[in-house]
N, C-alpha and C positions, 0 to 999 in steps of 0.2 A: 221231366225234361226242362231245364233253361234255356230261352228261348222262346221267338215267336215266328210262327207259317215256316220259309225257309231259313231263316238265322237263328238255327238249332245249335248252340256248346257243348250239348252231352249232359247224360244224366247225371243226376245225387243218391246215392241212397241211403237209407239211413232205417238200424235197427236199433230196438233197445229193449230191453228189459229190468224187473229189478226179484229181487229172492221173495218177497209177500205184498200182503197187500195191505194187513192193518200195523201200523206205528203209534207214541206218542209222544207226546212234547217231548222237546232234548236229545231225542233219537234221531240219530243220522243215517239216511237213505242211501243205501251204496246203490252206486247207478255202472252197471253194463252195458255199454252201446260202441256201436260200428258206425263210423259216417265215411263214406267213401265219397269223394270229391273228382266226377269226370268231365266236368264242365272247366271251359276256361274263366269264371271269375272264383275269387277268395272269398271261404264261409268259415261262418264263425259257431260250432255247436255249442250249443246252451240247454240247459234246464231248469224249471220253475216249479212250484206248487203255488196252485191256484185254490183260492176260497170262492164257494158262489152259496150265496145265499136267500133262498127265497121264502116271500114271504105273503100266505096266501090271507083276507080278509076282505069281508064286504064281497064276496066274488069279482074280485080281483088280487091279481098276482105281480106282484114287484121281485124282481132279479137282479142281483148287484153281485158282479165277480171280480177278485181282485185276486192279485198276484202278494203271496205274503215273504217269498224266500226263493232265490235265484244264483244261481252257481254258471259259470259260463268257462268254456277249453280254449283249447289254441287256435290260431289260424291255420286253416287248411288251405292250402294252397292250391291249384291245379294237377291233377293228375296223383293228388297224394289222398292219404285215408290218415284215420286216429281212429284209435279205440280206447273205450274206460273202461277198465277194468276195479270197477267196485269207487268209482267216483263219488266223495262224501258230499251229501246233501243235508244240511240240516234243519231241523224240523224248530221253527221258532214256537213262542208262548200262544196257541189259539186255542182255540172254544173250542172242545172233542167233536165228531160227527154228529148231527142229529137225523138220524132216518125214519124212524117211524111215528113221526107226530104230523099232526092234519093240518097245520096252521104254519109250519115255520121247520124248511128243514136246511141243513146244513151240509155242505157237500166237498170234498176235495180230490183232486186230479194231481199226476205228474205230468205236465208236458216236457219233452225232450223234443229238441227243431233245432234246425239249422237255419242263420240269419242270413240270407242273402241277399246281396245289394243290389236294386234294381228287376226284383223279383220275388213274388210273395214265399214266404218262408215256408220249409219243410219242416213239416208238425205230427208229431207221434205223442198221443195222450194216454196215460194207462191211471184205473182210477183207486184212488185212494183211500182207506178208512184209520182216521186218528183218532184213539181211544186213550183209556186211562189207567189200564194194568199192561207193565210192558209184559213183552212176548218172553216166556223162558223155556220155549222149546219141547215143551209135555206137553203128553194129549190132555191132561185138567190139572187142575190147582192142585188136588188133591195128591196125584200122584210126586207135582212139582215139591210139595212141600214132606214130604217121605222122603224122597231120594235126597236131599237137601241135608234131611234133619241124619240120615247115614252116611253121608259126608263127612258133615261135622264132627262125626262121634268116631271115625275111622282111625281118628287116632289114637283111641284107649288104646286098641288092640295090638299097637304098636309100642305103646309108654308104658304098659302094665303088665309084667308076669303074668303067667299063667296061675302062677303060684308062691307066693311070696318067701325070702327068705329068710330064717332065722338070726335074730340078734346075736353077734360073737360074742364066744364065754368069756368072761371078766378075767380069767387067769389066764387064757393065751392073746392078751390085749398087752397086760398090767405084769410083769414078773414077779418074783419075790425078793427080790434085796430091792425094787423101788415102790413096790407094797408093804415092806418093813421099815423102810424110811420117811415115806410120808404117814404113818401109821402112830399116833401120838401114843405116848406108856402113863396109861393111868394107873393111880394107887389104889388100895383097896378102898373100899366105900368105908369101910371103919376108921383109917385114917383121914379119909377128906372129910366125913363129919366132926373128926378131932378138931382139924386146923381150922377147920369152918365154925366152929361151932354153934350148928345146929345141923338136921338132917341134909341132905342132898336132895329129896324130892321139893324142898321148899325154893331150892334154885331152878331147878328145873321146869316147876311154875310160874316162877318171873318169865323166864327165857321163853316159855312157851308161845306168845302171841307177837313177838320180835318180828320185827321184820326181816329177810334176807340181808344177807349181807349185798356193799357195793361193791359192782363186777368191777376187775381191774387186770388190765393186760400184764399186769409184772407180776411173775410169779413168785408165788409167798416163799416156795422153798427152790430155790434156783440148784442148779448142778454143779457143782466147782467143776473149775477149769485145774488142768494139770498145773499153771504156774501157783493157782493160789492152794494146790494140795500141797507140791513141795515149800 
């Protein structure tokens, strides 16, 4: 209630929640919350994450809490409400939680509150754990990284035949009068040892360790065209 003895405005109230509880760096905290406004002054909802860190030695304990990252809504007016629905908060560069050490531990909180003027603020804390493996939704690593690795792979079973199939036969690719035509007419081996004179296996050793020919897009033996047959 705002207000003091008899000069009562009407209440505030204000809920909020978020989906967990452990985060890390770079991850953004979607924030849930209802602020209903029945008082007659103007509030302003806001949220923060806060750092406290204590540090215990000598039997004594120092405490030092600071506010690292702060997000703030619109004005609420009198007699109005807002709600967030998955409001981004984000989670800057800090030091992970340290919980269970005897000397120094490390600790983080969401506050959500509403600012009001001339009256101390409504304050809803839910607490925090920032770590260093994000969350990916399996109950362990183990299983995260199986499900994962059958993802990936889901789509052979899409890209790849059951059963592969056969190379087309060369004769219903290739016809015969342009298998005859590209098909060069050699002489008998007795005549090209005449003209050549000497055997044909002694060429066919040269040529043996030649390199490929150079690939060329104009074809060697082209198709005449009807003007250049007549």
């Amino acid at each position: 209630m705002v207000g003091c003895w008899f000069f009562t405005s009407g209440p505030i109230a204000l809920s909020a929640r978020i989906e967990r509880r452990g985060y890390c760096n770079g991850e953004a905290i979607p924030i849930y919350a209802e602020i209903e406004n029945c008082s007659s002054r103007l509030i302003v909802p806001k949220a923060a994450i806060y750092q406290t860190v204590t540090c215990l030695a000598n039997g004594r304990t120092k405490t030092c809490k600071q506010m690292v990252a702060n997000v703030r809504g619109n004005h609420i007016g009198s007699g109005s409400m807002d709600t967030w629905n998955g409001k981004k908060l984000k989670i800057p560069p800090v030091t992970a939680s340290i919980l269970n050490c005897s000397i120094i531990t490390v600790e983080y909180s969401l506050a959500v509150y509403a600012h009001i003027p001339g009256a101390k603020k409504l304050k809803l804390e839910l607490p925090l754990v920032i770590g260093t493996i994000p969350y990916n939704g399996f109950g362990s690593r183990t299983a995260s990284v199986n499900s994962q690795f059958s993802m990936d792979m889901s789509w052979l079973s899409l890209a790849l035949p059951e059963q592969p199939e056969a190379p087309p036969n060369y004769a219903d690719v290739v016809s015969e009068e342009e298998f005859e035509r590209h098909t060069p007419s050699y002489s008998q081996p007795d005549d090209l040892e005449r003209e050549l004179g000497r055997p044909i296996f002694a060429y066919i050793q040269e040529f043996r360790f030649q390199p490929p020919p150079l690939y060329s897009e104009i074809d060697p033996h082209p198709t005449l065209t009807e003007e250049e047959q007549s």
